[in-house]
C-alpha positions as CSV (number, residue, x, y, z in Angstrom):
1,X,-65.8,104.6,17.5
2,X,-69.1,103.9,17.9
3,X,-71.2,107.0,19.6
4,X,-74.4,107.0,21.0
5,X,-76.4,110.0,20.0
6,X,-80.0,108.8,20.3
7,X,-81.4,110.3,23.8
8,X,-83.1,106.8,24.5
9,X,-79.9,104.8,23.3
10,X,-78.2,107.2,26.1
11,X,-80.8,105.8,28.9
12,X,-80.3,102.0,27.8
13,X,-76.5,102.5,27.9
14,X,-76.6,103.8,32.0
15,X,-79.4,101.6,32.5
16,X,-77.3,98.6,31.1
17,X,-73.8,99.7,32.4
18,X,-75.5,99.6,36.0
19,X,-76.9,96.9,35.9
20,X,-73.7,94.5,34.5
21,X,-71.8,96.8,36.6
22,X,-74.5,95.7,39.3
23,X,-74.0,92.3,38.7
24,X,-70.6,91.6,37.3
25,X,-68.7,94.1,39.9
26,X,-66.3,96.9,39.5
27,X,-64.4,95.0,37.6
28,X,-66.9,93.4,34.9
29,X,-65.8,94.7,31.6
30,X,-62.2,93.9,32.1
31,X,-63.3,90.0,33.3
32,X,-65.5,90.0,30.5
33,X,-62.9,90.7,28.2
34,X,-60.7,88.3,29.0
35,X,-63.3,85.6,29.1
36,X,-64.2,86.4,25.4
37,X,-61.7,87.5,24.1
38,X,-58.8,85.4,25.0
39,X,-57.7,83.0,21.7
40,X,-57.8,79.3,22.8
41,X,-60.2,76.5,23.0
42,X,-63.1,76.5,25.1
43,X,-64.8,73.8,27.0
44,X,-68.0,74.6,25.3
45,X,-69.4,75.8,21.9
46,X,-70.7,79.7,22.5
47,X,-73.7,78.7,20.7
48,X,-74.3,75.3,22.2
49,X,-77.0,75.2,24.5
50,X,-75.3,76.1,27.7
51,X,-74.2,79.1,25.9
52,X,-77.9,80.5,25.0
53,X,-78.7,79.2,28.9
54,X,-76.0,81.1,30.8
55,X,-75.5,83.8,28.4
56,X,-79.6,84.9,28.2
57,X,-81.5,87.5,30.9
58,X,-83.1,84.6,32.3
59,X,-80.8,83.7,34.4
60,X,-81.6,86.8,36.8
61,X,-84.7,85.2,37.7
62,X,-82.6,81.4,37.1
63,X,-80.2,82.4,39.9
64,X,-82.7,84.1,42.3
65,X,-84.6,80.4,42.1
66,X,-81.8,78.8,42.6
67,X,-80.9,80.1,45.9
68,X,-84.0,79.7,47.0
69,X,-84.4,75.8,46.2
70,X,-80.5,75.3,47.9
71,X,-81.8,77.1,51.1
72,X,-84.3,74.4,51.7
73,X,-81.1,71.5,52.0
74,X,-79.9,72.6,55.9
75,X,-76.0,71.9,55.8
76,X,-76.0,73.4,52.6
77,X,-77.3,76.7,53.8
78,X,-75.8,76.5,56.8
79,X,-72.3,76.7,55.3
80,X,-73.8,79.5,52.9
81,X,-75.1,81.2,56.2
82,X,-71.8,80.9,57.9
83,X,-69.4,81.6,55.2
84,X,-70.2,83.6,52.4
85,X,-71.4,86.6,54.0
86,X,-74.5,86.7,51.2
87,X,-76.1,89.4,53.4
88,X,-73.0,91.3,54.7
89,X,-71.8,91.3,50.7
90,X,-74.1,90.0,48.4
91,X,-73.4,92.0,45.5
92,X,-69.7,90.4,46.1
93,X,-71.1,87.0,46.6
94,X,-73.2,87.6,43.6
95,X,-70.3,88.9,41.1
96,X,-67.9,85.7,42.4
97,X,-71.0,83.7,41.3
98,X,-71.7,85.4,38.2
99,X,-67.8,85.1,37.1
100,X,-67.7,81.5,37.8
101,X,-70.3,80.7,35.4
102,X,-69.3,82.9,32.4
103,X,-65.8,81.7,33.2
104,X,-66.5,78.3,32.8
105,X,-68.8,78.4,30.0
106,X,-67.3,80.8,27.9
107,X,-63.4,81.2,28.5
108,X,-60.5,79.0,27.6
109,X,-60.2,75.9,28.7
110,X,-57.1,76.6,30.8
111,X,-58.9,79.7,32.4
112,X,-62.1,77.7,32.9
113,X,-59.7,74.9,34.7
114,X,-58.1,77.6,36.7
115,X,-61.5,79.1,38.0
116,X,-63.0,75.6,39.2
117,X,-59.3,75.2,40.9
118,X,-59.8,78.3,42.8
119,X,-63.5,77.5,44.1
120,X,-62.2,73.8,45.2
121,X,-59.6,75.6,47.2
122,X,-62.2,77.6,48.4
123,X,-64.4,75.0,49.2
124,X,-61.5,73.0,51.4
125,X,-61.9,75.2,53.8
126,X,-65.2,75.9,54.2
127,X,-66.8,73.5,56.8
128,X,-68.2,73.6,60.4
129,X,-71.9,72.5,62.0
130,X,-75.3,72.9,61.4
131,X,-77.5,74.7,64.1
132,X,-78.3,70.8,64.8
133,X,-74.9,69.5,65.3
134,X,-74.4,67.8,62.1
135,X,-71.4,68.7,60.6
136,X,-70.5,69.7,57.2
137,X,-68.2,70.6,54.6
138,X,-68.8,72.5,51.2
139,X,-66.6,69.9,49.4
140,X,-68.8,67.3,50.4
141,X,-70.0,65.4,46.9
142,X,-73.4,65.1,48.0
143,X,-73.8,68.7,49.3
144,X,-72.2,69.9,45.8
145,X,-74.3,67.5,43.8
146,X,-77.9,69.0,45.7
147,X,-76.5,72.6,44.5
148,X,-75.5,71.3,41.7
149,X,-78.7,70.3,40.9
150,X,-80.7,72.9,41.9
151,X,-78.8,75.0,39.9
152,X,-79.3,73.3,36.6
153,X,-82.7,72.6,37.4
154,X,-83.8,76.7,37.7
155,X,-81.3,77.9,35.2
156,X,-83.0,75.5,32.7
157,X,-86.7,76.4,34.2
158,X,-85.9,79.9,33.6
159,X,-85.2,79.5,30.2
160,X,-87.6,77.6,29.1
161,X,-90.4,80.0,30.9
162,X,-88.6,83.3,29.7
163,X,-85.7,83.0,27.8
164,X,-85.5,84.0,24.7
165,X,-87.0,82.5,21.6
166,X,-86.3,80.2,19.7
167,X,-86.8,77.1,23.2
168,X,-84.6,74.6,23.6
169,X,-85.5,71.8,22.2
170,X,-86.0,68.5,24.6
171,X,-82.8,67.1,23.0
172,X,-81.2,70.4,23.2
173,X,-82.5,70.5,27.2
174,X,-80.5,67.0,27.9
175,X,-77.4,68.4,26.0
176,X,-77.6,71.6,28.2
177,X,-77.9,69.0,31.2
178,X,-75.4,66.8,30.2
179,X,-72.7,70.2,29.6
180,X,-72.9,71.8,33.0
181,X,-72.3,67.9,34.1
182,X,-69.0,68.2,33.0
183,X,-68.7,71.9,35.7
184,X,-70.1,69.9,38.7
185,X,-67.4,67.2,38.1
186,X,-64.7,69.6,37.7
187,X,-66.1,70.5,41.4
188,X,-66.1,67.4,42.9
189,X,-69.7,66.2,42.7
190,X,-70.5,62.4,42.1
191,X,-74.0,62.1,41.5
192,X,-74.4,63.9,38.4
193,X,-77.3,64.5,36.0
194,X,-76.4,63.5,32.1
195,X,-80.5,64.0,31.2
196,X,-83.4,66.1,32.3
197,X,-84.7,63.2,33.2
198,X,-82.2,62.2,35.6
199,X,-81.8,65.6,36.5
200,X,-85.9,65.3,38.2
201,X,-84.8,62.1,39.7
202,X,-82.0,63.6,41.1
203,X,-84.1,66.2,42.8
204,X,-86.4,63.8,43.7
205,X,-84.2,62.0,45.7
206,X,-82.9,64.5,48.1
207,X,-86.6,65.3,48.7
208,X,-86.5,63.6,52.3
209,X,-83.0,66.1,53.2
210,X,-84.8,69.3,52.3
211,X,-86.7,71.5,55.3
212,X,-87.4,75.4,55.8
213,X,-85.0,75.8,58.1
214,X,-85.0,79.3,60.3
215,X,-81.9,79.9,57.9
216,X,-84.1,79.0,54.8
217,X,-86.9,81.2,55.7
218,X,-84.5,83.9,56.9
219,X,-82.7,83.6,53.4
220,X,-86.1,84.0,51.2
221,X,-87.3,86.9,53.5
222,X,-83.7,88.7,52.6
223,X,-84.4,87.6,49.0
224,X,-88.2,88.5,48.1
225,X,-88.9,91.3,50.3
226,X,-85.7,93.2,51.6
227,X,-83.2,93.3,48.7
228,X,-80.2,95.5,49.3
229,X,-81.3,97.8,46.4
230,X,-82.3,101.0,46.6
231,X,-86.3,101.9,46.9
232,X,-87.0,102.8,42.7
233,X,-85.9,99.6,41.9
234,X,-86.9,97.3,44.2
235,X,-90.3,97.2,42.3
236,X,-88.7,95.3,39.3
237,X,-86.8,93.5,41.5
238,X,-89.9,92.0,42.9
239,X,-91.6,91.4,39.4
240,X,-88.0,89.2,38.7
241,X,-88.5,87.2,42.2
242,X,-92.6,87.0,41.5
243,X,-90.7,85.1,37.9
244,X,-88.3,83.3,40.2
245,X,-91.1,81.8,42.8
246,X,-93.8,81.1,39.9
247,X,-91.2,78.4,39.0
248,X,-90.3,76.5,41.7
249,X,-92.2,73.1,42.2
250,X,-94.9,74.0,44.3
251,X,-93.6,72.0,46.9
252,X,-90.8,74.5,47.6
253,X,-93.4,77.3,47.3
254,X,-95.3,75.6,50.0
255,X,-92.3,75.0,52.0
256,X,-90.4,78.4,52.6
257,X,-94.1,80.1,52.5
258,X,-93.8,82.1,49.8
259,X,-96.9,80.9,47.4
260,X,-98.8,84.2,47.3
261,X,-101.7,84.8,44.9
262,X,-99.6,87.7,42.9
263,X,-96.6,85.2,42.5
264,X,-98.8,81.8,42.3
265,X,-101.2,84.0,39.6
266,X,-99.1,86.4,37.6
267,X,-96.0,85.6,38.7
268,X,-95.4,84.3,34.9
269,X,-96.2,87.6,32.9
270,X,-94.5,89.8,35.4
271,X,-91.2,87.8,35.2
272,X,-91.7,87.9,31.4
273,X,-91.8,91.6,31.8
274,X,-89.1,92.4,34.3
275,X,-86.6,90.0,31.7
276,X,-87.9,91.4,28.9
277,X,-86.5,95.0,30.6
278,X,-83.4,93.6,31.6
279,X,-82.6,92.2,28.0
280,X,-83.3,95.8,26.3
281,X,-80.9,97.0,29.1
282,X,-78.4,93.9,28.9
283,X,-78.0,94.5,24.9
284,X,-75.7,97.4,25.5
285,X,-72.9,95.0,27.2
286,X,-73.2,92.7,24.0
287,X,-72.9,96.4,21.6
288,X,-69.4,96.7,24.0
289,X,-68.3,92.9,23.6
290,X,-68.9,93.5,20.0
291,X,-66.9,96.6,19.7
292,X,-64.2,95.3,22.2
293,X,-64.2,91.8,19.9
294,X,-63.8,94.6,16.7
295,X,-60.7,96.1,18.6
296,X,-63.1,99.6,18.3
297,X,-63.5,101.9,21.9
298,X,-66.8,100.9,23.1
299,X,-69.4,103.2,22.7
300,X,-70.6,106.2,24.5
């Protein structure tokens, strides 16, 4: 058994238990377990490039920009405003969205199969209309290509602004691109990125669909300055969402409203910074994994 007696040690554990905990839900170490350490072959390499993208601390600023580039397509936000119940439970919404990804990038094949199954189901049944009428439906290939998009596009901008070194290499980018095509497939997209370059073209295209709805602005006032957290922490918080809004185009800045000096100036060191934090704290879930992987009780 591995024990912690080093008082600092003791603070990164709590810190980094809370904050998987946080992320992962109640039930993160026992997921997590069975996504690593279940023997069978896996859709992707661990040490490929989507493995170093979804499995590094920037994603916590990649997923915060995400959300804010979907809110800007209207029928995709309105069928997040209407059904996932991101402000009534959005440390649910985010643990579904957290297991997805490490489900389908680092578990089984059959398990990663199974997951995407479950969300398609899910997506059936999620449709309605926009406050303008137009309907929609979250199975929709072009609705799950836009978010589809977006997603690899800030997962991949948070990485290469603060993930950890060594970059990935432009090749490397296109094969990252080209891996979390094979996901949005699985889902039901169409229009799919294989290159970073198709990826921009992609994004490009939907340019004329995208508008700060009342819903969009709604979604990046909830986001950037009332977080469900609790006051002492809100303060790194907002150092990851000053990360999150320093990369987005500055079209989308200008759009939702939310290009302030601090985030437009120094929104770049103080992401660094907050991820930095997060990947001292984050290392103690790897010390479990290791341990768990070692069949030794994690350590306290």
């Amino acid at each position: 058994m591995t024990t912690v007696t080093n008082p600092v040690e003791r603070v990164r554990l709590r810190v980094g238990d809370a904050l998987f905990l946080k992320v992962a839900g109640p039930d993160g170490y026992a997921h997590r377990d069975r996504i690593h350490l279940t023997p069978g072959p896996r859709w992707f390499a661990p040490d490929s490039p989507i493995g170093r993208v979804h499995g590094d601390a920037s994603m916590f600023v990649g997923g915060l920009r995400a959300l804010l580039l979907q809110s800007l397509h209207p029928l995709a936000m309105a069928g997040v405003a209407g059904h996932s119940g991101y402000r009534g439970d959005p440390w649910g919404r985010l643990a579904r969205t957290s297991t997805f990804i490490a489900t389908t990038t680092f578990a089984t094949g059959d398990d990663a199969q199974e997951m995407v199954d479950r969300v398609r189901a899910v997506h059936e049944r999620v449709r309605g209309k926009a406050p303008d009428g137009r309907p929609y439906r979250a199975s929709d290939p072009h609705l799950l290509s836009w978010v589809h998009a977006a997603e690899a596009d800030s997962f991949l901008a948070a990485h290469r602004r603060f993930g950890e070194r060594p970059a990935l290499s432009p090749a490397e980018a296109d094969e990252y691109v080209a891996q979390v095509a094979r996901v949005a497939r699985a889902l039901g997209a169409v229009v799919v990125p294989e290159t970073t370059a198709e990826l921009a073209e992609v994004l490009e295209s939907y340019r004329p669909e995208l508008e700060a709805s009342p819903a969009a602005l709604d979604t990046a006032h909830f986001l950037l300055s009332e977080p469900p957290l609790p006051r002492p922490v809100r303060a790194p918080y907002g150092l990851l969402a000053a990360g999150a809004v320093h990369t987005l185009p500055a079209w989308a800045r200008d759009l939702l409203g939310v290009d302030t000096w601090f985030r437009r100036t120094l929104g770049g060191p103080a992401g660094a910074a907050a991820v930095r934090a997060v990947r001292w704290g984050m290392g103690t879930a790897d010390v479990r994994l290791r341990d768990a992987q070692a069949g030794r009780p994690a350590g306290r």
